[in-house]
N, C-alpha and C positions, 0 to 999 in steps of 0.2 A: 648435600648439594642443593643448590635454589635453584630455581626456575624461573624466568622472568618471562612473563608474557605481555603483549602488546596489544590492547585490545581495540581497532578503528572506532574512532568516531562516529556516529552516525551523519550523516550528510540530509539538511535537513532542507525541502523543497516548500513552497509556497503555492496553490494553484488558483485560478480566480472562477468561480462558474457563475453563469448569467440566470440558471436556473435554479428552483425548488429547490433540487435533489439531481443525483447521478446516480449510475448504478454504479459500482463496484470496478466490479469487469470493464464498464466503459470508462472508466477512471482513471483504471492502472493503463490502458490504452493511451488516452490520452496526454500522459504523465510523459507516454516511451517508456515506461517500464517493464512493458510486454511489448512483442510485436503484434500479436494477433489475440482475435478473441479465443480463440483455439488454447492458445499460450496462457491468457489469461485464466480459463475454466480449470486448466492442468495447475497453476502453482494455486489455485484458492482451493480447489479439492485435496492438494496435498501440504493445507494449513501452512502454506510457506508467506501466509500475509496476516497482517494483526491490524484489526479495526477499535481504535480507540482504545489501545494496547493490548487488544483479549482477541484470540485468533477466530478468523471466521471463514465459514467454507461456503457462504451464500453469495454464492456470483452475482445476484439478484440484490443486494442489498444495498439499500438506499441512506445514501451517504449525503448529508447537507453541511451550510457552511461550518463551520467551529468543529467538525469531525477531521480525524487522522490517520493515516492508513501508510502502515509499516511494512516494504518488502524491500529486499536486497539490498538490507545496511542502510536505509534510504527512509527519511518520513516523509512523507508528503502531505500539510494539512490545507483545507478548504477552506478560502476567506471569500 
């Protein structure tokens, strides 16, 4: 018997920042990909986000243009 599995797409976002760097946490915020900072410190502590394809649990981690940041099926990279 086969099995055929379905595997989605990932859905891939574009974000623009006027700044250096972003933190993380204020990232996924302002993505809406969290609702809260609260929201955001729970899924980075529980490695459910992937920075530059390698998972990271630094809420604090400073992310500039040409970086990518991977949660819920969803990339989102900094231009």
């Amino acid at each position: 018997m086969k099995i055929k599995v379905k595997v989605a797409e990932k859905k891939r976002v574009s974000k623009h920042i006027d700044t250096d760097f972003i933190k993380l946490d204020s990232f996924l915020k302002m993505c809406d990909a969290v609702q809260t900072g609260g929201h955001a410190k729970i899924v980075i502590q529980d490695e459910e986000v992937r920075v530059n394809g390698e998972i990271c649990t630094q809420r604090g981690k400073k992310l500039r243009r040409g970086d990518s940041v991977e949660y819920n099926n969803t990339i989102y990279t900094l231009d």
